[in-house]
N, C-alpha and C positions, 0 to 999 in steps of 0.2 A: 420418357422419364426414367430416371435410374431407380432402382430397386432400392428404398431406403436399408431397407431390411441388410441389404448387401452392404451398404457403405457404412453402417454401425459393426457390421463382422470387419471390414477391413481397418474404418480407426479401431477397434478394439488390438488389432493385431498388431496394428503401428504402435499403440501405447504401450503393449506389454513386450511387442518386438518379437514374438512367440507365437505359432498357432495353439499352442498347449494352454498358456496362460491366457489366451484370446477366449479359448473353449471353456477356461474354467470363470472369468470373468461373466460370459456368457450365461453359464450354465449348457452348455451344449458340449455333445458328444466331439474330440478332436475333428473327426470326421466328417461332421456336420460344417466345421468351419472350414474347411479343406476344401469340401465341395462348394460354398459358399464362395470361396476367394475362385473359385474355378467358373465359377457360373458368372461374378460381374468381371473377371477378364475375358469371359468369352462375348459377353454382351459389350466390351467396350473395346475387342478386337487387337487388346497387346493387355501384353504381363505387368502386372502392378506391384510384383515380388521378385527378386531372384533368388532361387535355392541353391546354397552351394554349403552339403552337405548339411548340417544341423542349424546351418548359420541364414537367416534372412536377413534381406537387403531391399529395400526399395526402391522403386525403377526410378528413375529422371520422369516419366508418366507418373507411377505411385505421388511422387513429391508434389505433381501440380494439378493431381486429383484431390491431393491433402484438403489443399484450403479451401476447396467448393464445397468436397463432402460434409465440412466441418459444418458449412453455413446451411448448409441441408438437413444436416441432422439437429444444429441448434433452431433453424426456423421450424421443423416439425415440433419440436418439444413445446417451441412458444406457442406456437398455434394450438397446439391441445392444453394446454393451459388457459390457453384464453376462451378458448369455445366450452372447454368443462366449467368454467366459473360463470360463462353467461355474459361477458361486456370486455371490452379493449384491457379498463383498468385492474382485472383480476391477473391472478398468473404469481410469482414469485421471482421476489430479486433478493440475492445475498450480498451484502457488500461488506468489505473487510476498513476500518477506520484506526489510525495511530489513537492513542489513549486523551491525548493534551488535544488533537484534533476534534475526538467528538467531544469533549467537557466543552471546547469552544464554538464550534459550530452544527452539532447535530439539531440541538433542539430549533433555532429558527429551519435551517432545510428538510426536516422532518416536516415541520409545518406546512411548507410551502409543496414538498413530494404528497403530502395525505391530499391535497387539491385537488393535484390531478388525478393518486393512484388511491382514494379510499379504499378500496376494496384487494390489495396489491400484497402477500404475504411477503413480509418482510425480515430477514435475517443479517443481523448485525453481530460482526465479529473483532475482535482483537487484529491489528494487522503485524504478523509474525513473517518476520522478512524471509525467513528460511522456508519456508512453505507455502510462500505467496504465488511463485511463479508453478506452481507443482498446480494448486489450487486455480490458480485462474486458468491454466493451461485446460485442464481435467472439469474444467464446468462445474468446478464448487463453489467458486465465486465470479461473481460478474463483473464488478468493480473494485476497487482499493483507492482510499484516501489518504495520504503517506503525508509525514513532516520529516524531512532529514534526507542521506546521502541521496542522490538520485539514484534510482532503481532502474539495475538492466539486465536482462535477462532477454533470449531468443525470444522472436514473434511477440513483446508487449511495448504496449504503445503509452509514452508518458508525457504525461502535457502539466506544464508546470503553470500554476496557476497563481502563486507569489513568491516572496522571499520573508520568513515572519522572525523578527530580531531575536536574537538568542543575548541572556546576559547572567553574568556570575551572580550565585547569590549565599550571603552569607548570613548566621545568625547576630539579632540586633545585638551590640554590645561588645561585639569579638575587635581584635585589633583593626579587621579593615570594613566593620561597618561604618566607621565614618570617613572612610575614602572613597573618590568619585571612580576611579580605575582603577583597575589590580594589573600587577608584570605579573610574569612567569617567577622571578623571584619573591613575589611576595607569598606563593602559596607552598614553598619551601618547608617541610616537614607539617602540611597539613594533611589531614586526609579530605579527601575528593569525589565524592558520590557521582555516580554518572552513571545514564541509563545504557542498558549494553550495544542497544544497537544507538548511541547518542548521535543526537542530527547533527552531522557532516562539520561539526566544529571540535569533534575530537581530534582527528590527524593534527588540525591546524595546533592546538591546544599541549599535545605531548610531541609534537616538534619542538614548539619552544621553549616547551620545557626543558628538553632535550639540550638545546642549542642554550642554554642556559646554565646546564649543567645541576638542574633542581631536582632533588630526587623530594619524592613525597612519602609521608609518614605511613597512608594507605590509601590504596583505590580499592574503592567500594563498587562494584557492579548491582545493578538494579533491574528489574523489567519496567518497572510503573513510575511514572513518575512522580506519582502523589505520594509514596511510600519516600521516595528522594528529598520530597519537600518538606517532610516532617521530621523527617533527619536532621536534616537543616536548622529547620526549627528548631529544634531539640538545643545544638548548638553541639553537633557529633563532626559537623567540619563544613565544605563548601559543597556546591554543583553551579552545574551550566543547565539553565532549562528558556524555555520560549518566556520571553515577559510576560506573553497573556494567561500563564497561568500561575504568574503571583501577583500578580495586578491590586487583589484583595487583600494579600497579606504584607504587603509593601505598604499602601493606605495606613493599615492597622498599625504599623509600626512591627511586625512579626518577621518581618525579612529585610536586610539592604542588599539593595538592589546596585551593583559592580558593573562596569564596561568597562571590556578587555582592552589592554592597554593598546594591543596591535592594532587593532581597527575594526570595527562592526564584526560580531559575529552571525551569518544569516544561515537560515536554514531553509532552502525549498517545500515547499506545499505543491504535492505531485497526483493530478490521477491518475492511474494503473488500473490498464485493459488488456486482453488478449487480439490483436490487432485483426487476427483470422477469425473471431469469432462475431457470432450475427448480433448486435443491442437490441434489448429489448427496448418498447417507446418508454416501461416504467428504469429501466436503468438511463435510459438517455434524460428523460427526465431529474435523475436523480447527480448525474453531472451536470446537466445545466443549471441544478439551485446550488453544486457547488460553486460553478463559476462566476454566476452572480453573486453568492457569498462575498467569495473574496476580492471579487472587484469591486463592491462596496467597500468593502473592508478597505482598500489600497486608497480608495477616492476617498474616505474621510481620512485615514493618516497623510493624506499630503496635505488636505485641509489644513490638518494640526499646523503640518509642521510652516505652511505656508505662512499661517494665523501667527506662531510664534514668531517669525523673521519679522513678520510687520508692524510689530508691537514692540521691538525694540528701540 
């Protein structure tokens, strides 16, 4: 059995790519991790670095030691989690959720994840694209629940689990809340709120604008998108957000609800994994009540839409 102790000095060294920054992550003396990197290539009988001058390099070995060490070092950690808490379902999962994703589906798969993991310390975060793949890679986060462009980055694995409509929306009373579809020209010296990282119907969106030759009065960038929708509201100009979350204020009469004249705009519903790292049973649990989610969710909208065809 390999030295764990060893292959936490050696991913240390691969993360930081330094034995210096390896030591200091550590807290151990350079020297310590020097001798350390020396001890499991001598135990595993070839070099897992090359030194050429101040510069390391990882061997073709190092590279296919990577991905075991990895599951080694994440399955010790789960294991002492589980045995300091006492039962399977203790232990700690963090998982990262887009903001319109968990308003819509946290609270039922919370429900259904407390079943199995009552006792399961739970960390729920904002999913910030620019520091997702840093995070998942680094075992700060386990999973990530995303709406919008697909997500790709080295070594993570994304399993697309819908496509959830996206539509314009503008305040009740303005010129095109009583049209059923907005062109590219109609939003012609408006301003335009859109969340910065907006799911995957931006490009499509300022294309044609583009191809239109429409310039707009302002773009507004956003993080939240509840902050966008009140904008809106207000009656401070347009956005593009997922239907399911104005669903309520459309009802009310507080938003009209637009499709794009080009053709549906959809957004991917994606989860994001680190493909080399070990699941735990409470994160696999917590993608399987995703994907039952939204497989329900698909199987009653084709109802809908089944139920409207045959009632005409």
């Amino acid at each position: 059995m390999l030295d764990l102790h060893l292959l936490k000095t050696f991913l240390a060294v691969v993360a930081g790519n330094s034995f210096r920054k390896a030591a200091e992550s550590l807290h151990y003396a350079p020297s310590t991790v020097t001798a350390q990197i020396q001890a499991l290539e001598a135990e595993l009988g070839t070099p897992v670095f090359d030194r050429v001058g101040r510069t390391i390099l990882i061997t073709e070995f190092g590279q296919r030691l990577l991905h075991h060490a990895r599951r080694l070092v994440d399955l010790e950690a789960e294991t002492r989690r589980i045995l300091s808490q006492g039962g399977e379902g203790a232990g700690e999962l963090s998982v990262r959720v887009s903001e319109s994703l968990g308003i819509l589906c946290l609270p039922w798969m919370l429900a259904r994840f407390r079943e199995q993991f009552p006792d399961t310390r739970l960390t729920l975060g904002r999913a910030l694209r620019q520091e997702l793949a840093h995070d998942l890679k680094q075992r700060g986060t386990d999973v990530a629940l995303l709406i919008g462009e697909l997500f790709a980055a080295p070594h993570l694995s994304v399993e697309i689990l819908c496509r959830e409509r996206l539509a314009v929306i503008a305040p009740p009373g303005s010129e095109l809340s009583g049209c059923h579809t907005v062109r590219p020209a109609d939003l012609k010296g408006m301003t335009l709120f859109l969340t910065r990282y907006v799911w995957s119907a931006r490009p499509l969106i300022e294309e044609a604008l583009l191809e239109a030759g429409v310039s707009l009065s302002g773009l507004v960038e956003c993080n939240s998108v509840g902050i966008v929708i009140h904008c809106v509201m207000a009656g401070l100009g347009l956005s593009v957000v997922p239907e399911f979350m104005v669903e309520e204020e459309v009802r009310q009469g507080r938003l009209a609800l637009l499709e794009w004249a080009g053709g549906p705009l959809l957004a991917p519903v994606s989860l994001v994994r680190h493909d080399e790292r070990w699941l735990s049973p409470a994160a696999e649990a917590f993608m399987d009540a995703a994907r039952e989610f939204f497989y329900a969710r698909s199987k009653v909208r084709a109802g809908q839409v089944v139920g409207s065809s045959d009632g005409d």
